[in-house]
C-alpha positions, 0 to 999 in steps of 0.5 A, a space after each residue: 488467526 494472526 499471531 500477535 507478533 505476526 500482526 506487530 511484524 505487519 505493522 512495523 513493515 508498514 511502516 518501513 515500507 512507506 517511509 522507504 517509499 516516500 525517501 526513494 520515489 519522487 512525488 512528481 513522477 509517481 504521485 502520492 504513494 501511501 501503503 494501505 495494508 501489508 500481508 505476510 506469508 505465515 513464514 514471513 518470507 513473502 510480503 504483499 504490499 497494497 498501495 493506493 496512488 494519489 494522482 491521474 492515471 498516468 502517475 498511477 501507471 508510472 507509481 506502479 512501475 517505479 515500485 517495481 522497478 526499484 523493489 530491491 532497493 526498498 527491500 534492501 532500506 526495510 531490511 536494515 530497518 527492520 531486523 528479521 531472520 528472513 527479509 520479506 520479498 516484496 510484491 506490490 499491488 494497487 489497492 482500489 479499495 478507497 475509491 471503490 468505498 468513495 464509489 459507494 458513499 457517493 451512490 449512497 449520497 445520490 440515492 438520500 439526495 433522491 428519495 422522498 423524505 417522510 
């Protein structure tokens, strides 16, 4: 169970996050970045950052490279946001959880659209 401060740190890197990323990528390039989620390590050191990529593929692949690329700087623009003893390092990873839930609106509209109504 997360402390409540955990869960506010959480929050509040999530928010940093997001705006450093939206100030640093350019849309063009990397599509529309948006952080779904944050999960911190228990000592607040390590910091996994789920994404989601608005945009075609090859946005999506240069998205992630550029967060990666240019993690120490946004590292760096949350440190001097955020005033912790530790910075967390972060780590970036695409997070498919929306289209995977769209996947399942959609079968689940497909299979209303098909069976009988009683």
């Amino acid at each position: 169970m997360s402390s409540h401060r955990h869960l506010r740190v959480r929050e509040l890197l999530k928010r940093e996050i997001g705006e450093a990323i939206r100030r640093e990528l350019p849309v063009e390039q990397a599509g529309l970045v948006t952080v779904n989620d944050v999960e911190l390590a228990g000592d607040l050191r390590l910091a996994t950052v789920f994404v989601s990529i608005l945009g075609n593929p090859e946005q999506q692949r240069t998205g992630i490279a550029l967060l990666q690329k240019n993690r120490a700087r946004v590292q760096g623009l949350v440190a001097k946001a955020v005033i912790l003893k530790y910075t967390p390092q972060l780590r970036f990873v695409m997070d498919d959880s929306v289209a995977r839930g769209n996947r399942v609106l959609d079968i689940i509209a497909e299979l209303e659209k098909n069976s009988p109504v009683t």
